[in-house]
N, C-alpha and C positions, 0 to 999 in steps of 0.2 A: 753651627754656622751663625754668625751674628746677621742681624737685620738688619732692611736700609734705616730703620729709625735709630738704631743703636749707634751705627756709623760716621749717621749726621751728627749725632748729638756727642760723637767722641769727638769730629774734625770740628764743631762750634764751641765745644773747651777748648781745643787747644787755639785756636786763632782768635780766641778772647783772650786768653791768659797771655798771649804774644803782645798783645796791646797794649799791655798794661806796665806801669813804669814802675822799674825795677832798680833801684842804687843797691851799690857796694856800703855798706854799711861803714858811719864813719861818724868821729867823735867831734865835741862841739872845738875842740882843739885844730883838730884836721879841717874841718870846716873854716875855719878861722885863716890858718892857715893859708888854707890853697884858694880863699877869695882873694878879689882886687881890690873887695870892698867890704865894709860893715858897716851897715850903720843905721840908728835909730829913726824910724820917719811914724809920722802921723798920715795916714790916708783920708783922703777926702772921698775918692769914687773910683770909678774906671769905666774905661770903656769897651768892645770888641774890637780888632780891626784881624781880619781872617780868622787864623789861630793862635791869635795871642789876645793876651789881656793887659791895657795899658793901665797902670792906674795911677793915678793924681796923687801925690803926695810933696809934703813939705820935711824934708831932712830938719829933723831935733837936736841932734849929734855923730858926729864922727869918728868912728872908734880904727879904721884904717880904710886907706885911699891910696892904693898901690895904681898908679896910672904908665909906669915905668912900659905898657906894651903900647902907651898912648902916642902915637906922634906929635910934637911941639907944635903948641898955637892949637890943635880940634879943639872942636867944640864938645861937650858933653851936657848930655840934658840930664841933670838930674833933677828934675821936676815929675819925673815920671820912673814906674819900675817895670820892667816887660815881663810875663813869661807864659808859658803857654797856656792856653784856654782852658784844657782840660785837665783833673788830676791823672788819668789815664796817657797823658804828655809827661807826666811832669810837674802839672803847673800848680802854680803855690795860690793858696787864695789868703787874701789880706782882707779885715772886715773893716771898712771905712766906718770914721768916727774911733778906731781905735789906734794907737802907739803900736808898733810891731819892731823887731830886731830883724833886719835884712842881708843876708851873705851874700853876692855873687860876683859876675863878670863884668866888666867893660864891654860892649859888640857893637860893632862898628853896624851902622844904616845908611848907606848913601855917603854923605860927607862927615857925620856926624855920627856920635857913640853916645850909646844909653846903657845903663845899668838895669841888668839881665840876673834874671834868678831864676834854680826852679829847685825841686823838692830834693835833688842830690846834692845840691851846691848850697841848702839853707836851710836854718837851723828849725828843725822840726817838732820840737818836743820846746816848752819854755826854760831860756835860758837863765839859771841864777848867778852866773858869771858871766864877766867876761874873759876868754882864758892869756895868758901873759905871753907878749908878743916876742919874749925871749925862747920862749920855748919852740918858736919854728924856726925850720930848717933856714941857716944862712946858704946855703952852696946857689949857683945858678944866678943867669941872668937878672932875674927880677927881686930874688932878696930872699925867695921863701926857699 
């Protein structure tokens, strides 16, 4: 018969392991791909605000800017890149003072849309290319 300490410590694995962020494994192509955006920024800082991490950055270069899910005339900040506070979220940590390669969504706040990332949707490992924007999918709405 197992014990209460044995018990505890199987139900506190698994509701650890639950929390923890988990992607479908996917190439820097497919990443590419199925962003709205890429692109090269310099970070300067960040800040907290609940569970996300904003952080300050100045875009270097533009490698694609799919806004196609954007409504005509919003605003979009890209001064900043959101994603969630934790890597047990998700969330991508950027080291300000340095250049980083960033993949992800447009997400609408309020009136306004900022450029959202997190560890599923951006590129994890450093990239020696960039992959060729012939190679995704034409079909569908937005192009990819």
């Amino acid at each position: 018969m197992a014990t209460p300490t044995f018990i505890i410590l199987c139900f506190a694995t698994i509701v650890a392991t639950s929390w923890a962020c988990t992607c479908v494994p996917t190439t820097n192509i497919e990443i590419y791909c199925n962003a709205d955006f890429v692109v090269r920024v310099e970070v300067f800082g960040s800040i907290t605000q609940g569970m996300l991490r904003i952080y300050e950055v100045d875009i270097t270069e533009i490698l694609k800017s799919d806004r196609s899910s954007i409504p005509p005339g919003t605003e979009v900040n890209e001064q900043n890149v959101v994603t969630p506070i934790h890597s047990s979220l998700c969330g991508v940590m950027l080291q300000p003072g340095y250049t980083h390669l960033v993949a992800g969504r447009y997400k609408r706040h309020g009136n306004n849309y900022y450029m959202d990332t997190h560890a599923c949707i951006n590129f994890m490992q450093p990239v020696t290319f960039i992959p060729d924007p012939s190679l995704c999918y034409r079909g569908g709405k937005s192009g990819r």
